[in-house]
N, C-alpha and C positions, 0 to 999 in steps of 0.2 A: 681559812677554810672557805670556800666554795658553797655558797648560796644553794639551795637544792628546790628549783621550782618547778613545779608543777599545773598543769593546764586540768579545769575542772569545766565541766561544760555545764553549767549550773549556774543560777544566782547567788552571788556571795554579798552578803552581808556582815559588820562590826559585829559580834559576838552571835554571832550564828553558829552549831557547831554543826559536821557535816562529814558523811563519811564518802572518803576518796573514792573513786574508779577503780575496779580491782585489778588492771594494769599497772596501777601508779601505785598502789599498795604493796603489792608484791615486789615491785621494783624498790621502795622505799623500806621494807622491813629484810628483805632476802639478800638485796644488794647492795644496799647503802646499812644494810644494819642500824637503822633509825627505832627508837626508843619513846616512851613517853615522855613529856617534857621539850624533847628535841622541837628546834624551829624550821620552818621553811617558806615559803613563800606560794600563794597560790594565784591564778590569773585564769581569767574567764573569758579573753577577746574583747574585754569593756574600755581598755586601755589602760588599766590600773592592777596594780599590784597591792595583794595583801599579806601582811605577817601572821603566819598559820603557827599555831603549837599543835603538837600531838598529842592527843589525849589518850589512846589507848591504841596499839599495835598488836595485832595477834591473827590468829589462821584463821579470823572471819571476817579482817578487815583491819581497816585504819582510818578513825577518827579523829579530827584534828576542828582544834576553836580557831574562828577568825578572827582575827585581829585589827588592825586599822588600815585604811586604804591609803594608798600612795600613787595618786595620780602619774603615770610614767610620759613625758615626752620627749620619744625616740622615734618617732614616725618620722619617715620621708615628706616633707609639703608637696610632694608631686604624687598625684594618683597616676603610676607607673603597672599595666600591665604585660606581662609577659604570654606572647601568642609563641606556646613552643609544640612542636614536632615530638610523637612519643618517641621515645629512645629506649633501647631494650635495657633489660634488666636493671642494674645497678643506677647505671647513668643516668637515669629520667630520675631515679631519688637525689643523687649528687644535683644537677641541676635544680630540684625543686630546694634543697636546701641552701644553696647557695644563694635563689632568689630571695628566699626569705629573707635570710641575714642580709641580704641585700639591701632592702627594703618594699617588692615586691608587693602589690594590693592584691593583685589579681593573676592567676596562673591558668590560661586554657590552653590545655593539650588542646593539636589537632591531628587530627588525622590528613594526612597527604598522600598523592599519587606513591611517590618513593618511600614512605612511611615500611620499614621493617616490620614492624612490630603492627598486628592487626588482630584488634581484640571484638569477640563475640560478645554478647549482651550480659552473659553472667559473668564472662572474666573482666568484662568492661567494668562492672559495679564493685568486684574483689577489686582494683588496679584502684579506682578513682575513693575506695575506703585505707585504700594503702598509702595513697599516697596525699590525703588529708590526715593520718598521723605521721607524714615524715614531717609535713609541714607543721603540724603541730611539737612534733622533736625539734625540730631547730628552731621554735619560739623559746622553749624551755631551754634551749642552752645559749643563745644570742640574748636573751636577754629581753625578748622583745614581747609585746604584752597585747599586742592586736595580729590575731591569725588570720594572715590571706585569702582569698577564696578560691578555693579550686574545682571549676568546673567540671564536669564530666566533659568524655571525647568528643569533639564534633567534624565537620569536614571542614577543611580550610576554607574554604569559598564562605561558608555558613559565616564563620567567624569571620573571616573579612569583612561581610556586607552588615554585622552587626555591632561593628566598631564605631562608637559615635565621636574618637579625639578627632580635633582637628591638625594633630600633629602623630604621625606615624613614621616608625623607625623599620628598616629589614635590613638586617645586619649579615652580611656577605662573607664570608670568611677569605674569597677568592676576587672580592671587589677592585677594584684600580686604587680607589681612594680611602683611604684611612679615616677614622672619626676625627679624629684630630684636627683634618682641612676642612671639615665642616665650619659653615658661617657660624658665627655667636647665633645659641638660642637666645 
């Protein structure tokens, strides 16, 4: 059976007991039909993983003991960010989850000239709280235990000029040359 972890945005500590986000509750007692006793795993973006029991489940919550920490390392050695283009609907959560599992540090949407999709300052704030829980859904299912950062919107130019690698990628979908023919990094 299938490990059931959960993102807490909180400090976790060895026998601390603590009660879940009422998202993660309700998903834990209504759809996984989880019970007391039952185990799972919780993870805060510290890089570790802990063995959580459920202490008690019901329609005002779910409280669960922590248990011991497990250092997780699954991280990529390369601080890899992703400078991506919002993409309407669907697609811009596909791509942010893809990066994650990827292994992805860093995700800033920009805004471009050709950008579809063009959001005002309140749907800007709804879209950039959206899509820090998709990012945080594909930590809880990849397995991975440090959550990305996702920027709010800004204008390409902005982003460009505040890129400090010395090594940057723009990947072409229509380019002449394939990644492949590139020289060894």
């Amino acid at each position: 059976m299938r490990t059931t972890r959960i993102f807490v945005d909180q400090s976790l500590r060895t026998g601390k007991r603590i009660a879940l986000p009422e998202d993660a509750a309700v998903h834990l007692v209504r759809v996984l039909r989880m019970q007391p006793g039952d185990a799972c795993v919780l993870f805060n973006g510290d890089g570790g993983d802990y063995a959580a029991t459920i202490v008690s489940a019901n329609k005002r919550g779910v409280e669960a003991d922590v248990g011991a920490r497990r250092e997780i390392d699954n991280e990529s050695p390369l601080r890899i960010t992703l400078v991506q283009g919002i993409a309407r609907g669907e697609k811009m959560d596909w791509i942010l989850q893809k990066a994650t599992e990827l292994g992805v540090t860093e995700v800033l949407p920009v805004n471009s000239d050709r950008s579809e999709v063009k959001l005002d300052a309140e749907r800007a704030v709804k879209r950039l709280a959206h899509w820090r829980s998709v990012v945080v859904s594909a930590c809880e299912q990849s397995g991975r235990s440090r959550v990305p950062d996702v920027a709010g919107a800004q204008p390409l130019a902005n982003v460009a000029n505040g890129l400090g690698s010395t090594r940057r990628f723009l990947l072409d979908p229509e380019a002449a040359d394939a990644i492949a023919t590139m020289p060894a990094l």
